[in-house]
C-alpha positions as CSV (number, residue, x, y, z in Angstrom):
1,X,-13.7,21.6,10.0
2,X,-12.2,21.0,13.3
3,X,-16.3,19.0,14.2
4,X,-15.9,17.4,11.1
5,X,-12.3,16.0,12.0
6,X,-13.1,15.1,15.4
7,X,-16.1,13.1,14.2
8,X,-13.7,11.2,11.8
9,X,-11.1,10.4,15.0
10,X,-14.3,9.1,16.6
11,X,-15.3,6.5,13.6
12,X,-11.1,5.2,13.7
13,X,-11.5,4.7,17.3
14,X,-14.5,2.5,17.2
15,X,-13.3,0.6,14.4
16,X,-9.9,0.3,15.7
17,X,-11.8,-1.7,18.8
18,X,-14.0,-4.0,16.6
19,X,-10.5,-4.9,14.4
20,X,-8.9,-5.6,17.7
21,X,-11.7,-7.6,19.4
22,X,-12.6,-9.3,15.9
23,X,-8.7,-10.6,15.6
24,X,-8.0,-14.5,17.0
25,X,-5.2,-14.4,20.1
26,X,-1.6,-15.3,18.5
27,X,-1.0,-17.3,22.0
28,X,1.4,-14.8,23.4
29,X,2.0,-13.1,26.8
30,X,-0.5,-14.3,29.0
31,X,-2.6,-16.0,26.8
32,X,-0.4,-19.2,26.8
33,X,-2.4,-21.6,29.1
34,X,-1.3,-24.8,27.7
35,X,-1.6,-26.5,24.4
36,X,-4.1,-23.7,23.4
37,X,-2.2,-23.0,20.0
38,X,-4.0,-21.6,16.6
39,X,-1.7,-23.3,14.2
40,X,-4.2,-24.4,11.3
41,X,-6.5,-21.3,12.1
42,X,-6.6,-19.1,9.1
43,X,-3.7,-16.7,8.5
44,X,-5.1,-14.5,5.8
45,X,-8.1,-13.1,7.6
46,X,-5.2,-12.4,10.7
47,X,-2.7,-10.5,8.1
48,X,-6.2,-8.1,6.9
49,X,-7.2,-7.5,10.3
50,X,-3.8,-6.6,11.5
51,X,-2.8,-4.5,8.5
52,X,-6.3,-2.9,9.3
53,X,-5.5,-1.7,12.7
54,X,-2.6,-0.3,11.8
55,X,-4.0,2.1,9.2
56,X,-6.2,3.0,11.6
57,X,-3.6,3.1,14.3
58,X,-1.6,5.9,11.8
59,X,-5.3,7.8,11.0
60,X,-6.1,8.0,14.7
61,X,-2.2,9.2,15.5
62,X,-2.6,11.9,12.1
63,X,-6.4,12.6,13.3
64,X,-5.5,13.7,16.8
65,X,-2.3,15.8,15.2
66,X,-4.4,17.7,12.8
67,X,-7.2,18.3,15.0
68,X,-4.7,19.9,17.7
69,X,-2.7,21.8,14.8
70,X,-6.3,23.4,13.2
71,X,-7.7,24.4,16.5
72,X,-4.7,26.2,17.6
73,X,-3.6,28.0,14.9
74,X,-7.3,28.8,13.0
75,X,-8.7,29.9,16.2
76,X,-11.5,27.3,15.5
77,X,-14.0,26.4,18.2
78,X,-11.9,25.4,20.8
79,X,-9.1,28.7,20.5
80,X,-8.0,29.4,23.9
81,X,-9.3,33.1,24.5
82,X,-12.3,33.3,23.1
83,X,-14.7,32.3,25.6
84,X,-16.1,33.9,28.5
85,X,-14.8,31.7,30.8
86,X,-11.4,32.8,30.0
87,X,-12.6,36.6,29.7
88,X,-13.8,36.7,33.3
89,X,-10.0,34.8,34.3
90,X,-8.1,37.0,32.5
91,X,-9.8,40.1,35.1
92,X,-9.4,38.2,38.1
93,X,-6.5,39.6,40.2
94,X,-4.4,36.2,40.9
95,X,-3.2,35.4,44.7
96,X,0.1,36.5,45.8
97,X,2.1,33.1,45.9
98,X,3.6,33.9,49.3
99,X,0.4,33.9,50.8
100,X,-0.6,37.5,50.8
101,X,-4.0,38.3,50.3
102,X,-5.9,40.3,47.5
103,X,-6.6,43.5,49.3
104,X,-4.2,45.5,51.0
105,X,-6.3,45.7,54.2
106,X,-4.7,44.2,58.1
107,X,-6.4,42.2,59.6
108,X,-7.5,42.7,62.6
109,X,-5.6,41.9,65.6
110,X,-6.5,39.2,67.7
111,X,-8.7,39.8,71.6
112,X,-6.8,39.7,74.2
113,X,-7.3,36.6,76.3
114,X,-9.6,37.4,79.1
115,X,-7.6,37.5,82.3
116,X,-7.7,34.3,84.5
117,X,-7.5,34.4,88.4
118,X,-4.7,32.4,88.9
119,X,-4.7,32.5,92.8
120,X,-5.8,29.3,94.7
121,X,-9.1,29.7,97.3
């Protein structure tokens, strides 16, 4: 179901780019170089495409909500938990987050610094 959806979202997407690169520039924002104005272009074919990529605006947005709402609450392909990814996470010990480390051993300490002569000959 959740493949199924996905594949739909992926179909609106494309589309939703060919209706916007198929639509004529209204002349607004930076567009406006001059006299370049459509005023005796065709308005019908603008009002379809533009009603067009707005259904497919509202299927992507309703696409994308149902796809999140089935997967986490069916526990559908991509539930969180049911991999082996997250198996072997969920055993791993997490780091102390003041900087301690995992086992409780010292370190140990430091060599002395090897003794210098200091005097002059």
């Amino acid at each position: 179901m959740v493949t199924f959806l996905i594949i739909l979202l992926i179909i609106a997407c494309v589309a939703l780019g060919l209706f916007v690169l198929i639509q004529n520039p209204k002349g607004g924002g930076l567009a406006t170089g001059g006299g370049t104005s459509n005023m005796f272009g065709v308005q019908r074919t603008g009002d379809v495409l533009e009603k067009g990529s707005w259904v497919l605006l509202t299927a992507i947005v309703v696409l994308t909500l149902a796809v999140t709402t089935i997967a986490k609450t069916s526990g559908g392909s991509a539930a969180v938990g049911n991999s082996a990814i997250q198996e072997r996470l969920d055993k791993t010990p997490s780091p102390s987050p003041i900087g301690g480390s995992l086992n409780n051993t010292k370190p140990a300490p430091a060599p002395a610094p090897a003794q210098s002569d200091s005097t002059k000959k």
